[in-house]
C-alpha positions as CSV (number, residue, x, y, z in Angstrom):
1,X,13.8,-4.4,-45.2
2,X,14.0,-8.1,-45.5
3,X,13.4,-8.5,-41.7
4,X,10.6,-6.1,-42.0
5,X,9.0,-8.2,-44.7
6,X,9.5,-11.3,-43.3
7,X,7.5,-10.3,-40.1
8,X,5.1,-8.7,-42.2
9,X,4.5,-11.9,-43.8
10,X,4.4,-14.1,-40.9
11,X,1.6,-11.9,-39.5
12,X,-0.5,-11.6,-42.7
13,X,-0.1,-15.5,-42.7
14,X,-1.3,-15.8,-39.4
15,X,-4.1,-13.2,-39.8
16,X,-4.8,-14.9,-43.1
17,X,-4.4,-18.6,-43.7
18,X,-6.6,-19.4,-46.5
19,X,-7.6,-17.0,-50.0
20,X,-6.2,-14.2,-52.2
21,X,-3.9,-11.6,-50.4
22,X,-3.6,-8.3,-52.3
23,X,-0.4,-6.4,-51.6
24,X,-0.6,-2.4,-52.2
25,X,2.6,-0.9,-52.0
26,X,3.9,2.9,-52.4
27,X,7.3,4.0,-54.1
28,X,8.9,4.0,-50.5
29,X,10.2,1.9,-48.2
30,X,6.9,1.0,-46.7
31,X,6.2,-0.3,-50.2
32,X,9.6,-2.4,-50.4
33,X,8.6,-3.9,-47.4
34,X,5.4,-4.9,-48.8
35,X,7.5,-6.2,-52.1
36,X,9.5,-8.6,-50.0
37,X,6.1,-9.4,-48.0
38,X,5.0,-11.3,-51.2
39,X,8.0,-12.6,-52.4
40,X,7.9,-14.6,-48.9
41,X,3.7,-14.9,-49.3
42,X,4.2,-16.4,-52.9
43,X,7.4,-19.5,-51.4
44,X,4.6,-20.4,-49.3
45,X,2.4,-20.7,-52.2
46,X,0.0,-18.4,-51.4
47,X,-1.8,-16.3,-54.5
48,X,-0.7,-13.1,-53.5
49,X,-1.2,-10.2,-56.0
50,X,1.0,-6.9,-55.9
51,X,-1.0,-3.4,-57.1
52,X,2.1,-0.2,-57.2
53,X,0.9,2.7,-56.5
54,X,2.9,4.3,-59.9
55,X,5.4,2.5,-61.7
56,X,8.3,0.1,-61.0
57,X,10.3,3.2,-62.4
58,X,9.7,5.3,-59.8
59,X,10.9,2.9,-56.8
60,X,14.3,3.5,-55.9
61,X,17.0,1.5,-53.9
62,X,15.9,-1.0,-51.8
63,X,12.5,-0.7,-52.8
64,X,13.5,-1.1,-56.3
65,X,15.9,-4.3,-55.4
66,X,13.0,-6.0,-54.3
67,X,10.8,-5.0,-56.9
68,X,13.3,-6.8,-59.2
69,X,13.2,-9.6,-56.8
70,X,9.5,-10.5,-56.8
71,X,8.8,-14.1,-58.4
72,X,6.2,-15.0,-60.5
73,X,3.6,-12.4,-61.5
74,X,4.5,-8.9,-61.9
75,X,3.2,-6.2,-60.3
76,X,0.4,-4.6,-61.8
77,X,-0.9,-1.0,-61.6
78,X,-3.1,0.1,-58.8
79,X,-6.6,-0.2,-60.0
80,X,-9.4,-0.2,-56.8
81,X,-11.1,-3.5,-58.9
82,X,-8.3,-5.6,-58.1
83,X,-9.1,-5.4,-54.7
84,X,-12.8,-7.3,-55.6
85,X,-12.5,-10.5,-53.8
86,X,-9.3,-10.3,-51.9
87,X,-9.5,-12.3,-48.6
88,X,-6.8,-9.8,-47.0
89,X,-5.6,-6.5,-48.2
90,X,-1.8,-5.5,-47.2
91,X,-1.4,-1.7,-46.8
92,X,2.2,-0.9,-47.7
93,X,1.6,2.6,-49.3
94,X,2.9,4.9,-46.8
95,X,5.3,4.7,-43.6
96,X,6.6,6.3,-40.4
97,X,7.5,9.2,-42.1
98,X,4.5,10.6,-43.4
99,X,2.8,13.1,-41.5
100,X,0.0,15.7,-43.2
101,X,-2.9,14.6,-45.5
102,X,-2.6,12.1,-48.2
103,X,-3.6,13.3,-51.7
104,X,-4.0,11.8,-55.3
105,X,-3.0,8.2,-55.9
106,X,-2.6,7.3,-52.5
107,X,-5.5,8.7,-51.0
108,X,-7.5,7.4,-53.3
109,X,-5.7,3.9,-52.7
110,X,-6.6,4.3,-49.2
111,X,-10.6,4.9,-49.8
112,X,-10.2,2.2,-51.7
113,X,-9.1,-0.4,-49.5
114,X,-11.4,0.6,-46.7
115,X,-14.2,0.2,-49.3
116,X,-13.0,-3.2,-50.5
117,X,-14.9,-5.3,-47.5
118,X,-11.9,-7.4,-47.3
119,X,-12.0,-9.6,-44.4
120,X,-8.5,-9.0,-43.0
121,X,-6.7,-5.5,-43.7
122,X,-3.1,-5.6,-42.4
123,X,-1.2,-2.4,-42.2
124,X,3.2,-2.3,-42.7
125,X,4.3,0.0,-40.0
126,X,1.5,2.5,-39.5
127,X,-1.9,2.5,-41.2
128,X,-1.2,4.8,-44.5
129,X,-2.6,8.0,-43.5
130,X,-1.9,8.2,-39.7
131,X,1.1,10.1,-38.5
132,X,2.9,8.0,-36.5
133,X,4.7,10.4,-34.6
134,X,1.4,11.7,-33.0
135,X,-1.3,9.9,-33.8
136,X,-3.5,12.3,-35.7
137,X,-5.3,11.6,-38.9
138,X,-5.9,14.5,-41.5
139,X,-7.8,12.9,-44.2
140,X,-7.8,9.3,-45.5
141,X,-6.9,6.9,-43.7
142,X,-6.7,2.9,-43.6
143,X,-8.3,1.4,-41.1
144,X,-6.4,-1.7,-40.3
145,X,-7.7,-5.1,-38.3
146,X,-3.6,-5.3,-37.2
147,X,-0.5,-3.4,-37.8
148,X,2.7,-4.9,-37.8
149,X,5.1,-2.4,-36.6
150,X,9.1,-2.7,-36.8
151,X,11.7,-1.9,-34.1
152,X,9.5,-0.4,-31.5
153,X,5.7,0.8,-31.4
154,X,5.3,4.5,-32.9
155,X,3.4,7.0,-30.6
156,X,1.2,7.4,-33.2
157,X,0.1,3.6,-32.7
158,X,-1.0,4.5,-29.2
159,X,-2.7,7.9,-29.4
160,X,-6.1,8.7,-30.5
161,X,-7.2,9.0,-33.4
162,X,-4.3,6.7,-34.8
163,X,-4.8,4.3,-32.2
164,X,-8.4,3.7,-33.9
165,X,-7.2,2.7,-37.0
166,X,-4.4,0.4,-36.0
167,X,-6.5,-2.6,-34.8
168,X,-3.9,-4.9,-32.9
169,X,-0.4,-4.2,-32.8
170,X,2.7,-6.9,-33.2
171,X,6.2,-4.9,-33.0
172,X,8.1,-6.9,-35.6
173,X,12.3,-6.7,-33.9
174,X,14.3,-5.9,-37.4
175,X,17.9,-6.0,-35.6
176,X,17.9,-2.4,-34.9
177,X,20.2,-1.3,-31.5
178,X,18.3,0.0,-28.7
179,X,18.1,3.6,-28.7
180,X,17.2,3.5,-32.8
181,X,14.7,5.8,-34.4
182,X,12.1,6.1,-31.8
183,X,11.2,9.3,-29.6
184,X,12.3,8.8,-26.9
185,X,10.1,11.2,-25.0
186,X,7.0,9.3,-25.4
187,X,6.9,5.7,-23.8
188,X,4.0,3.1,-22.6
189,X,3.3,3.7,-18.7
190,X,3.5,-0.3,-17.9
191,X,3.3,-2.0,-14.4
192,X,6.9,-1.0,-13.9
193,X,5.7,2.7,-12.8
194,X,3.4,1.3,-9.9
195,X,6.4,-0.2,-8.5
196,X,7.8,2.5,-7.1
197,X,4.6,3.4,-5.0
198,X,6.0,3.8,-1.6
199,X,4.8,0.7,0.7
200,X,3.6,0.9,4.6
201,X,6.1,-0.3,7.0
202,X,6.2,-2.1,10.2
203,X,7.5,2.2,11.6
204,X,4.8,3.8,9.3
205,X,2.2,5.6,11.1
206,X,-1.2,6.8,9.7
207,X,0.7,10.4,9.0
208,X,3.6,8.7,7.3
209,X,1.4,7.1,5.0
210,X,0.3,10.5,3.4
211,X,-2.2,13.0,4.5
212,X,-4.0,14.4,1.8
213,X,-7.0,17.0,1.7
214,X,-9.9,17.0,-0.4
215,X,-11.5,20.0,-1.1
216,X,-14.7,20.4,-2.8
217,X,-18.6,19.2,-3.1
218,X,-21.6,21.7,-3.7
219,X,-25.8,20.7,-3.7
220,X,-26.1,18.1,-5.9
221,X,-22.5,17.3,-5.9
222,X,-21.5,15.5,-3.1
223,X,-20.4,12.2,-4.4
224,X,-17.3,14.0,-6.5
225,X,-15.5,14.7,-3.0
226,X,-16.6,11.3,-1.3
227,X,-15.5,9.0,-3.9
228,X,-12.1,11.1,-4.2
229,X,-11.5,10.6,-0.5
230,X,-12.2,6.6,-0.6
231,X,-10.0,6.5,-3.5
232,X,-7.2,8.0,-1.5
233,X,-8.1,6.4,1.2
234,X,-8.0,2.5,-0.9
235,X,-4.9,3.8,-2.7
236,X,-2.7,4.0,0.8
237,X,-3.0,7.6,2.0
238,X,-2.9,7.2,5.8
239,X,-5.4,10.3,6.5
240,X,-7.6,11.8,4.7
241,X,-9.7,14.9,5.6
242,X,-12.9,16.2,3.3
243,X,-13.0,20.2,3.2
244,X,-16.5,20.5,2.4
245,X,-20.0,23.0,2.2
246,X,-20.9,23.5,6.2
247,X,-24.7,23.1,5.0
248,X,-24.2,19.6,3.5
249,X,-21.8,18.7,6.1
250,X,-24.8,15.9,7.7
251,X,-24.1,14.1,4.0
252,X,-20.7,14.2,4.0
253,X,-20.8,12.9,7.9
254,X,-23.1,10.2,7.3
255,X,-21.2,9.2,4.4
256,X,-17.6,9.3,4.8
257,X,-16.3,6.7,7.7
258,X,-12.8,6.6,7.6
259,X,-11.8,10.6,6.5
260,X,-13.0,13.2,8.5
261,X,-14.7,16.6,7.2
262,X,-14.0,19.8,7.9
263,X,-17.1,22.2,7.2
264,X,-15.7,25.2,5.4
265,X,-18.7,28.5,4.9
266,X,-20.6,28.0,1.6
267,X,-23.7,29.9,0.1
268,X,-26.4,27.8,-0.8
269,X,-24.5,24.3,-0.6
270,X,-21.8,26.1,-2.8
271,X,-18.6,26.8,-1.4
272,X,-17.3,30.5,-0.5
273,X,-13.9,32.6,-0.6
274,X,-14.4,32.9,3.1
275,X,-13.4,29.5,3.3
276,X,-9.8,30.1,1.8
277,X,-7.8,30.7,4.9
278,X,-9.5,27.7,6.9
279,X,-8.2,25.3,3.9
280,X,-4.6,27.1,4.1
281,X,-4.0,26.6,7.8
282,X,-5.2,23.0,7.4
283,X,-2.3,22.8,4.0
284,X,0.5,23.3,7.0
285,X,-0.1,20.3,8.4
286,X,-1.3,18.1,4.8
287,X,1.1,16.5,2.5
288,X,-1.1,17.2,-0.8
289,X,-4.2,18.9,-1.3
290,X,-6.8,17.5,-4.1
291,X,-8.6,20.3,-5.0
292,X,-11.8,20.9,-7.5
293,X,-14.2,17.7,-7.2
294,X,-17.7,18.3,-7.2
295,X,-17.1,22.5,-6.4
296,X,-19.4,23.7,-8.6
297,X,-19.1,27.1,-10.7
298,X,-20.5,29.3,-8.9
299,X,-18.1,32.7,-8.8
300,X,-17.4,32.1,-5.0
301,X,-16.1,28.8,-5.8
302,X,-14.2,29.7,-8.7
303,X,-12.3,32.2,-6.6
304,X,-11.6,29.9,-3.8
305,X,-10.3,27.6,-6.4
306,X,-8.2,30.1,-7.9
307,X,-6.7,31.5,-4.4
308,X,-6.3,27.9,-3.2
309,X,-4.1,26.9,-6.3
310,X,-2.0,30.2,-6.4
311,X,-1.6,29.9,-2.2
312,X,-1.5,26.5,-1.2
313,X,2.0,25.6,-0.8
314,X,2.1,21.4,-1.2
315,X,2.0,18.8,-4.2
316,X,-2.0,20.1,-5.4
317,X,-4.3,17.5,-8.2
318,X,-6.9,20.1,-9.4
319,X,-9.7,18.5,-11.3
320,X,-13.4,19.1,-12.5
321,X,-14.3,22.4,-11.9
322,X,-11.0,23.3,-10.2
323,X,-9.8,23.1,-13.8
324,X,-13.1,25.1,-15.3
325,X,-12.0,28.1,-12.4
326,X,-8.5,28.2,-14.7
327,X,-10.2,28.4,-17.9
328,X,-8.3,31.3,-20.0
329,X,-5.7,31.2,-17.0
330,X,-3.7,27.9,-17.4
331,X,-0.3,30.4,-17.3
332,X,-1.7,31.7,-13.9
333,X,-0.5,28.2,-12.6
334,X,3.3,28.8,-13.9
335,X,4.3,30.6,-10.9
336,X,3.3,28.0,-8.0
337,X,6.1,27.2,-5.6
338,X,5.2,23.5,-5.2
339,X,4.3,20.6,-8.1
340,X,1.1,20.4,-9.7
341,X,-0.9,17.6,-11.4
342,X,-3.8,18.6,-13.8
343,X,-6.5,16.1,-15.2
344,X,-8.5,17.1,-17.6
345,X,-10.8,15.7,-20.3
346,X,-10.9,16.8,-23.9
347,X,-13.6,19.4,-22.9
348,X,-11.8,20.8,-20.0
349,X,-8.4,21.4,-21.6
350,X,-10.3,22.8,-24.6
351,X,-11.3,25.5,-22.0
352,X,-8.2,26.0,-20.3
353,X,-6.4,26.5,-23.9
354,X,-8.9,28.6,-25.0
355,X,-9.9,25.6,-27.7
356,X,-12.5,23.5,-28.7
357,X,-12.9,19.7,-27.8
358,X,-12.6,18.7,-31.5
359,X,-9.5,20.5,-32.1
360,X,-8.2,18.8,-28.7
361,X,-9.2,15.2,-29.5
362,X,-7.4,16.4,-33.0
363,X,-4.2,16.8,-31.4
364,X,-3.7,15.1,-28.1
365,X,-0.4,15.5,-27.8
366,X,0.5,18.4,-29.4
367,X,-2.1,19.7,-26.9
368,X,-1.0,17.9,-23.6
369,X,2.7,19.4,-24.2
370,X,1.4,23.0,-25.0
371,X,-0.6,22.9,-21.6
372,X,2.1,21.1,-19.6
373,X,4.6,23.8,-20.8
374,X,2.1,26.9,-20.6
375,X,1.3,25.6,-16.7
376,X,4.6,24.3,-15.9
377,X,2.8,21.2,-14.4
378,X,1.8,17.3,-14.7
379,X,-0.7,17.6,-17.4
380,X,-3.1,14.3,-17.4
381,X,-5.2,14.4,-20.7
382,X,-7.9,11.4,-19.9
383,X,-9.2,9.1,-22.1
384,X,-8.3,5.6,-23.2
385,X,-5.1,6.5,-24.2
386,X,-4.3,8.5,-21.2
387,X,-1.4,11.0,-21.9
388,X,0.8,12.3,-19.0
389,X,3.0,15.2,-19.8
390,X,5.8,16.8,-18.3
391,X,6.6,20.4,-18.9
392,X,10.0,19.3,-20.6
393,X,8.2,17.1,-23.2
394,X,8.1,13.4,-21.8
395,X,4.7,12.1,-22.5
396,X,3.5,8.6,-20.6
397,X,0.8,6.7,-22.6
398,X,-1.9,4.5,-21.1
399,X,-2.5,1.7,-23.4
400,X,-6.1,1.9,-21.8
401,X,-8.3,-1.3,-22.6
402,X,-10.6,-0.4,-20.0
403,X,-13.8,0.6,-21.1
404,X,-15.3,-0.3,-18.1
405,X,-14.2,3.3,-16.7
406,X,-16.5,4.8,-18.8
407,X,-18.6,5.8,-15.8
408,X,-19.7,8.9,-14.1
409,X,-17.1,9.6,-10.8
410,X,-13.9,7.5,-12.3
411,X,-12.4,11.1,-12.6
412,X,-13.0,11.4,-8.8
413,X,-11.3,8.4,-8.5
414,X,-8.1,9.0,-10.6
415,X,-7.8,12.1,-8.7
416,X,-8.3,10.5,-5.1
417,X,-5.5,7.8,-6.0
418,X,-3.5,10.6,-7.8
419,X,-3.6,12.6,-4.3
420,X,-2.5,9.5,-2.6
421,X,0.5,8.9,-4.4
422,X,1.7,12.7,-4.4
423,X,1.3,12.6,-0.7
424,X,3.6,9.8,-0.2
425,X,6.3,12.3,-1.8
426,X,6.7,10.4,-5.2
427,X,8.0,12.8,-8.0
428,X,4.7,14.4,-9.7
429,X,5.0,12.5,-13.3
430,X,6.1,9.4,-11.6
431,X,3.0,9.7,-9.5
432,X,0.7,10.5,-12.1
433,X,2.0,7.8,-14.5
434,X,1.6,5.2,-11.4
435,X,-2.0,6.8,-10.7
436,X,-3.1,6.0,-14.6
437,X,-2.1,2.6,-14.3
438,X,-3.3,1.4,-11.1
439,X,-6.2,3.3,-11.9
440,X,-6.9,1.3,-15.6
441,X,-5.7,-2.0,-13.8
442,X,-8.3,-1.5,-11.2
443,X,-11.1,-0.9,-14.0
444,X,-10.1,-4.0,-15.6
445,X,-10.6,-5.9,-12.4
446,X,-13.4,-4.3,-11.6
447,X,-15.4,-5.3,-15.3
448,X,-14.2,-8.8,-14.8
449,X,-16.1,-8.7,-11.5
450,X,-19.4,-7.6,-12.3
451,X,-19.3,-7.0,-16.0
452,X,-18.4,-4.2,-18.0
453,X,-21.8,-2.6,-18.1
454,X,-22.5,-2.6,-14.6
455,X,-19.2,-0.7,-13.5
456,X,-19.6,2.1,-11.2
457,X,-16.8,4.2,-9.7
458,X,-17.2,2.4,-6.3
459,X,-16.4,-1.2,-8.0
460,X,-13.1,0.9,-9.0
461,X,-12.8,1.8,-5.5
462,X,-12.8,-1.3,-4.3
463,X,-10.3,-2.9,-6.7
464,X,-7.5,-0.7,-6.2
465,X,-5.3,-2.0,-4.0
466,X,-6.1,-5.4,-5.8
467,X,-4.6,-3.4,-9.1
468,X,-1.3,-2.4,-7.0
469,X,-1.2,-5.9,-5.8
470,X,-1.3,-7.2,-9.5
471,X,1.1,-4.7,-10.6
472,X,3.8,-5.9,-8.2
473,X,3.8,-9.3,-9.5
């Protein structure tokens, strides 16, 4: 606890250099920490002011030590006016072990100190009303500039919603041994994962490399399958191939250069069941088959989809409406021979659970695991915290930080350099967690190019194998 303080109160120094601090602590831990926060605040001569949630009575062990440490002004009962005027607000009411919805003194606390307009708010450990386990917010919550976090970073620091109340995050080391109270199922994906993308040669050949297929496309939809092809293409797959509507093959022709296409029959630009056995003499000689971009959901295409994912016997990414043909079938998948990778938005995995988007972005992980174990697959739930999950519980995290990919076709593209990496034979969460990254890195270098704004999911494109480059520094 003294550790836990002491970072505590070299942050909120740092964050805060000048004008009142106001210390609100709970009858935990979290709240002893926040005690020893301003004994430390008050040696440096610094007018910081300590409001208990309760009474001094109701603290207990090392909480209560510290309480009979403090120097100089007692503490004084929480009252929201005290907070008038404070330059910075500490938020020490709750810790790591709450999980649920805050109710009566402390919620109120926390309304409170999100009301107070202070100009720095500085959470201990997690922002009081976030689970840190997971991330998700139930009712009040603080809404924090920074968070200083002990031992290791809680999941719940990383996953939406949490992740937007946490502001920056400094993990405060308090002398706990590695392997100390920390899931150890759920871990950042950092540049380490990219490493272990398989590298050309001076033996490879163009097959070696990775041959993946892309099926998919439809009138109106012909940029999905294209920019999932480049992406493969800029993310090392040695050949690439384009399974695509015979009646828009001209587009696909004139627009595609280095893949080939294959013109499969379609029905009005959409493609057809009839097409199924074309694709699955084609899988024979593939290494993984990227399936779903741009398809359309038409009932023809749907079915290919389905038959496609049940038949095809390689590593397969479904995406887009290769995931919208599984809706209210997600077990269906459970019985293929060979690995799978899944990435879908909120919206899609609401449909494959049977759910609603709200209830998803609710509970991210809780809902990544239940569709990674229902499918028996790589589930990839996008967004800026990214979650990967493995059917046996182990969840990457993307720290994201690139809002750049906030642009139509960087799904295409996640699924193009996903493809890539499964056809080089890298274990399917491996490859997935490497796909994220590279894929986020190559946003990032992208935005610094031509700006945020004016991202599109060909600047992506074109920065990936810049991203891999930067990753193996």
């Amino acid at each position: 606890m003294e550790r836990a303080g002491a970072g505590l109160a070299e942050v909120v120094q740092r964050r805060a250099p000048v004008g009142e601090i106001v210390i609100v602590c709970g009858k935990g831990n979290n709240g002893g920490d926040g005690l020893v926060c301003a004994r430390l605040l008050r040696r440096l001569g610094r007018a910081a002011r300590v409001l208990l949630i309760g009474s001094g009575d109701e603290l207990h062990g090392d909480a209560r030590a510290n309480y009979e440490r403090l120097e100089g002004d007692p503490p004084e009962r929480f009252d929201p006016i005290a907070l008038a005027g404070a330059w910075a607000i500490v938020d020490a009411i709750l810790g790591t072990g709450f999980s649920g919805e805050a109710h009566g003194p402390a919620a109120a606390a926390i309304e409170a100190i999100n009301a107070a307009g202070a100009r720095v708010v500085v959470a201990c450990d997690v922002p009081s009303g976030v689970d840190g386990s997971t991330g998700e917010v139930h009712g009040a919550a603080v809404r924090a500039d920074a968070t200083v976090t002990f031992h290791a970073g809680k999941p719940g620091l990383w996953i939406a919603p949490g992740k937007g109340y946490a502001g920056d995050i400094d993990v405060v080391d308090i002398g706990i041994p590695p392997g100390g109270p920390a899931d150890p199922a759920i871990g950042l994906i950092s540049a380490r994962v990219a490493r272990g993308v398989p590298r050309r040669g001076r033996e490879s050949t163009k097959f070696a490399a990775g041959s993946v297929l892309v099926c998919g496309g439809s009138l109106g939809l012909t940029g999905a399958p294209c920019m999932a092809s480049e992406a493969a293409m800029r993310a090392g797959a040695g050949y690439v191939t384009a399974l695509v509507p015979a009646s828009l093959n001209l587009i696909f022709e004139s627009r595609l250069l280095e893949p080939m296409t294959v013109p499969l029959p379609d029905a009005g630009g959409s493609l057809t069941p009839d097409g199924a056995d074309a694709v699955l003499e084609r899988v024979e000689r593939a290494d993984a088959l990227v399936l779903g971009p741009g398809i359309g959901r038409t009932d023809g295409a749907f079915e290919l989809a389905r038959r496609l994912a049940r038949e095809a016997k390689l590593p397969l990414l479904l995406d887009a409406d290769g995931l919208n043909a599984h809706a209210g079938r997600l077990a269906s998948l459970a019985g293929r021979s060979a690995p799978a990778v899944l990435t879908p938005h909120a919206g899609e995995l609401a449909r494959l659970l049977e759910s609603e988007s709200a209830a998803i972005e609710a509970h991210r992980l809780r809902s990544v695991r239940e569709a990674a174990g229902t499918a028996q697959t790589i589930v990839v739930l996008k967004g800026d915290d990214t979650l990967v999950a493995h059917p046996d519980g182990r969840v990457g995290v993307s720290r994201g930080g690139a809002p750049a990919l906030a642009t139509a076709g960087s799904g295409d593209v996640l699924s193009g350099v996903t493809g890539a990496y499964l056809a080089k034979q890298m274990d399917p969460f491996e490859a997935a967690c490497a796909a994220v990254f590279v894929h986020a890195e190559a946003g990032r270098i992208a935005a610094q190019r031509v700006g945020p704004e004016g991202v599109i999911a060909g600047d992506v494109i074109e920065a990936l194998p810049h991203a891999l480059t930067a990753a193996l520094r």
